[in-house]
C-alpha positions as CSV (number, residue, x, y, z in Angstrom):
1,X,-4.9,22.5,-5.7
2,X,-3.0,22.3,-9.1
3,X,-5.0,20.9,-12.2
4,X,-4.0,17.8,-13.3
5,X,-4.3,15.6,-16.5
6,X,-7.1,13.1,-16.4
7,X,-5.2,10.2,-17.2
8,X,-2.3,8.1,-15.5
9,X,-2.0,4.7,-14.6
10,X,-3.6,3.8,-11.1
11,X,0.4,2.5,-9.4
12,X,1.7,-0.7,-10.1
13,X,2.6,-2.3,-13.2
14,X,3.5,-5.8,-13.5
15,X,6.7,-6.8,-12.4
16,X,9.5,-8.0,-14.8
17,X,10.5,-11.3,-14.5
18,X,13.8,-10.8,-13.9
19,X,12.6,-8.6,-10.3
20,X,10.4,-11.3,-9.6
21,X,13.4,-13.7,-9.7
22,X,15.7,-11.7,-7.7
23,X,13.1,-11.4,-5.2
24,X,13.5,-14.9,-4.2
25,X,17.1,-15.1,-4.8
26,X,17.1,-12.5,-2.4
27,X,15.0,-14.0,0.3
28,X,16.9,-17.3,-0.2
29,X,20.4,-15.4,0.1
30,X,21.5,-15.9,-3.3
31,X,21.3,-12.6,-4.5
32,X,23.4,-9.4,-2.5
33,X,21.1,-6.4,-1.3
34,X,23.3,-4.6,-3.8
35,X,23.2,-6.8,-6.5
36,X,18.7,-6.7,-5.8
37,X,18.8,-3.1,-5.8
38,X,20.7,-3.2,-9.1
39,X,17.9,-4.9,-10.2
40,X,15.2,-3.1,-8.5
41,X,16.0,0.5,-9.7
42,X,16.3,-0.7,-13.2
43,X,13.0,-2.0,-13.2
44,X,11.7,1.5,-12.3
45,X,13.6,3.1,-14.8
46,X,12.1,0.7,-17.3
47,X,8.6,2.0,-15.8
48,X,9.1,5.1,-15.9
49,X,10.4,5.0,-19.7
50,X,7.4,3.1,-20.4
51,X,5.0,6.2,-19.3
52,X,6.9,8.5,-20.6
53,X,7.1,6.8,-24.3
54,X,3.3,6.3,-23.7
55,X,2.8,10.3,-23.5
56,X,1.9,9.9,-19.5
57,X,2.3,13.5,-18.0
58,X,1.8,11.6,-14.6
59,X,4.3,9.2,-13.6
60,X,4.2,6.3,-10.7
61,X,7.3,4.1,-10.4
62,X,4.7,1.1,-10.8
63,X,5.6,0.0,-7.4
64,X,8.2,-2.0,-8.1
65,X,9.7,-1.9,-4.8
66,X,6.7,-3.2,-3.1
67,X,6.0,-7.1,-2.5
68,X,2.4,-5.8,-2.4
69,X,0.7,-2.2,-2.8
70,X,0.1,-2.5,1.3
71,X,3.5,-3.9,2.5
72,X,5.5,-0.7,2.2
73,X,3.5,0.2,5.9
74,X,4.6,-3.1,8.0
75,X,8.1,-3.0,6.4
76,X,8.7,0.3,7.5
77,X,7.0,0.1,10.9
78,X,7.4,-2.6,13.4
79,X,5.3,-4.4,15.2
80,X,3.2,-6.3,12.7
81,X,4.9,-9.6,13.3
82,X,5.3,-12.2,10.8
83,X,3.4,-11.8,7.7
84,X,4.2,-13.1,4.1
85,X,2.6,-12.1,0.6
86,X,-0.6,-14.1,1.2
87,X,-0.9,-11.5,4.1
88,X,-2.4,-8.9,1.2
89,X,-3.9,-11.2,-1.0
90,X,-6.5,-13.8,1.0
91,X,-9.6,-14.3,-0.4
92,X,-11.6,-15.5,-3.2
93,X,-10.3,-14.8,-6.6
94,X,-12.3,-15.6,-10.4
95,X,-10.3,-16.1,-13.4
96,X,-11.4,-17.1,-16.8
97,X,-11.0,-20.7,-18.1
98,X,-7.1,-20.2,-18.7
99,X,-6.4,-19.0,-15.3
100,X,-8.9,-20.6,-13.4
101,X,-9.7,-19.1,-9.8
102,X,-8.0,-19.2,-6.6
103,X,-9.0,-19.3,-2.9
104,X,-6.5,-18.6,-0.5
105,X,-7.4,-18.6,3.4
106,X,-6.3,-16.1,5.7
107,X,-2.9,-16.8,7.4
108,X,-3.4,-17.8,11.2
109,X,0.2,-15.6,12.2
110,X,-1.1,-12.2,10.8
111,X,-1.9,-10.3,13.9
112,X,-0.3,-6.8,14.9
113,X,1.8,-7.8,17.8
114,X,3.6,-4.6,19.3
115,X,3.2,-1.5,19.5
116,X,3.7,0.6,16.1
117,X,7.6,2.6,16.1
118,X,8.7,3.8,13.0
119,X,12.1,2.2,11.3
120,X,11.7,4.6,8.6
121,X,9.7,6.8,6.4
122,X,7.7,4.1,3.9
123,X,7.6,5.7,0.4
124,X,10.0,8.8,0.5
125,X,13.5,7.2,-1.2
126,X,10.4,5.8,-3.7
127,X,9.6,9.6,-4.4
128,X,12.6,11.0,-4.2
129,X,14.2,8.2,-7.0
130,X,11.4,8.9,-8.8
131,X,11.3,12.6,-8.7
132,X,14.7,13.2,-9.8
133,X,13.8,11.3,-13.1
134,X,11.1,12.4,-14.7
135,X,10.2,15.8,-15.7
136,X,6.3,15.3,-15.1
137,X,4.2,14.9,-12.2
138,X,5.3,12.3,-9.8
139,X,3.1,10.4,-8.6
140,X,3.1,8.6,-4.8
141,X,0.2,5.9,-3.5
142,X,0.0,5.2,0.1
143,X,-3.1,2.5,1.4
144,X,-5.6,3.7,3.1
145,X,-5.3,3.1,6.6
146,X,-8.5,1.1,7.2
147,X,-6.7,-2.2,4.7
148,X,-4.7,-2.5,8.0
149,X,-8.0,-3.8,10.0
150,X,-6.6,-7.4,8.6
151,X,-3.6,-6.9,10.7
152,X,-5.6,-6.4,14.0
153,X,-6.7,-9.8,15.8
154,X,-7.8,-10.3,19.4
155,X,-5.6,-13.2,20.3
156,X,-2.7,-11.8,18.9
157,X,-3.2,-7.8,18.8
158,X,-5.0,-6.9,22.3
159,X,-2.1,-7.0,24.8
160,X,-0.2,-4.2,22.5
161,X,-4.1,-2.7,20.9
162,X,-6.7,-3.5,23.2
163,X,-9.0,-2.2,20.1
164,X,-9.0,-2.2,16.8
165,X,-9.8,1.5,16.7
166,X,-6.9,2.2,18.6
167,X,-5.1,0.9,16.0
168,X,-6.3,2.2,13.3
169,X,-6.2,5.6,14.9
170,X,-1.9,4.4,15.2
171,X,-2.0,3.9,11.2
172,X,-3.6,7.1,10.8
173,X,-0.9,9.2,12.5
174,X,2.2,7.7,11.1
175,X,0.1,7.9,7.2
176,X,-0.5,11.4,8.4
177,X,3.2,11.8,8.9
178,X,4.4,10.1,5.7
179,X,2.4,12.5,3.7
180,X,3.6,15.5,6.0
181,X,7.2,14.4,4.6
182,X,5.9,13.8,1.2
183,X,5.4,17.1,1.1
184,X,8.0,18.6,2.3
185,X,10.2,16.7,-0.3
186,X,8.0,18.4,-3.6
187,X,4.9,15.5,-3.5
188,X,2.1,17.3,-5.2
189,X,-0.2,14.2,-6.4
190,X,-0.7,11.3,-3.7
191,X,-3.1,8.6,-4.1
192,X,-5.0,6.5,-1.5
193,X,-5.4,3.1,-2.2
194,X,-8.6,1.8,-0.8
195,X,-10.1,-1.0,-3.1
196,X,-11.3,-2.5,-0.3
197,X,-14.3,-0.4,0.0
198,X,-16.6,-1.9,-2.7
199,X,-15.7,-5.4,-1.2
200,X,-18.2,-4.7,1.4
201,X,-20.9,-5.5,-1.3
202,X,-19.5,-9.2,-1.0
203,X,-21.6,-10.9,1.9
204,X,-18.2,-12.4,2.8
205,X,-16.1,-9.5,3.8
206,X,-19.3,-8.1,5.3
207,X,-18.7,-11.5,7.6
208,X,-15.2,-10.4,8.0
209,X,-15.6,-6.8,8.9
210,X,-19.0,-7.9,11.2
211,X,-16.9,-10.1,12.8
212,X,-14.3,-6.9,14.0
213,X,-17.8,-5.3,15.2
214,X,-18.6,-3.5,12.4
215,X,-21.8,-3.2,10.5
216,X,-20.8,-3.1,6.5
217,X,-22.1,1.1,6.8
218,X,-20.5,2.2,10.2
219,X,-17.4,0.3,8.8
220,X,-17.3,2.9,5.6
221,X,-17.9,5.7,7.5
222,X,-15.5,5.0,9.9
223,X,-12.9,4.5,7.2
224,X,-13.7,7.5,5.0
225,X,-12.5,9.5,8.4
226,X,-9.8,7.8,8.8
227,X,-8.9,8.6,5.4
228,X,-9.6,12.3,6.1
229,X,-7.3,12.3,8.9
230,X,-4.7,11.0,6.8
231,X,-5.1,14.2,3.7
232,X,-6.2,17.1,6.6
233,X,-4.3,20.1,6.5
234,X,-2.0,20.1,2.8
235,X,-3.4,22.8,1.0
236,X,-1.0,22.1,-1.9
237,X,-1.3,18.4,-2.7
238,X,-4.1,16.9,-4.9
239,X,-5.2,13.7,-3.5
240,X,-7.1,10.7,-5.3
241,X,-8.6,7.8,-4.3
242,X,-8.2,4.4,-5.9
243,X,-11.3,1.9,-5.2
């Protein structure tokens, strides 16, 4: 395990404006793939110069090629049905007197509705773009396979995932896999995203994960292996965990 500066910046960064644009010009059809990309890679370049002018010896890409830090898994793999951005960000949220808070309800279409086939890998042209352009330690963040438990419901999910474990256990393996390739390709730092684990203190997603058959506890530990199963057996990579 290599030893690694104490500071970098946990992924994302905030999206320019003019990528936030083009995202709906490109979901509209008024904006070329090409012309998006275009777009897209200079706004990691722009990240990446902003680390390195900040003295960063770790590097992310701030995740500009992600709609959220969750959706790089159902766009690479099929059979999560429809989902949209609300998808990753449901739930109660408490702003200051500017911003004001926010409640947004769960969407009724999320629901994992086929069986899970790769399309293709989910972060490795991310790494590889970012690799080639920076001379310090790249950084990658995959989610933790247990976030994906809001993709699983009965009415939607049981005829392709009879359980949610089974499921989960399908994440697992194809996160395995991703970090398998990660490596192979020169990843020495990946990060876990799991900031759904101190939610748990909230009675509400203690409802939520009850209501999945899940006592808050047995939920955690459940989801720490999972976690394991994704980071067993590379020697070579340091591995963090973002809560």
């Amino acid at each position: 395990m290599q030893q690694l500066p104490h500071g970098d910046v946990v992924g994302s960064l905030l999206r320019p404006i003019e990528l936030i644009a083009a995202r709906h010009d490109l979901s509209t059809g008024a904006l070329s793939q090409i012309a998006f990309t275009e777009i897209e890679d200079r706004a990691v370049e722009q990240s990446i110069a902003l680390q390195h002018d900040a003295g960063l010896e770790i590097i992310t890409d701030g995740e500009m090629r992600r709609l959220s830090f969750q959706s790089q898994v159902p766009e690479a793999i099929e059979g999560f049905g429809d989902y949209d951005i609300n998808a990753f960000l449901w739930g109660d949220w408490y702003g200051d007197q500017q911003i004001g808070d926010l409640s947004v309800h769960r969407p009724h279409e999320i629901g994992v509705i086929g069986k899970l086939r790769r399309k293709r890998y989910m972060s490795t042209a991310e790494f590889i773009y970012l690799r080639d352009r920076t001379n310090c330690v790249p950084k990658v963040t995959l989610p933790s396979p247990s976030l994906f438990a809001n993709f699983w419901t009965k009415s939607k999910s049981s005829n392709a995932y009879p359980t949610i474990e089974e499921f989960l256990s399908e994440v697992t393996s194809l996160l395995h896999e991703e970090v398998a390739m990660l490596a192979r390709l020169g990843a020495t730092y990946i990060q876990l995203d799991a900031p759904h684990y101190p939610l748990v203190l909230d009675p509400k997603w203690a409802d939520f994960y009850n209501s999945l058959g899940w006592s808050a506890e047995s939920w955690l530990t459940h989801s720490v292996e999972l976690d394991n199963a994704v980071i067993d057996g590379f020697p070579d990579v340091t591995f963090a965990l973002h809560l």
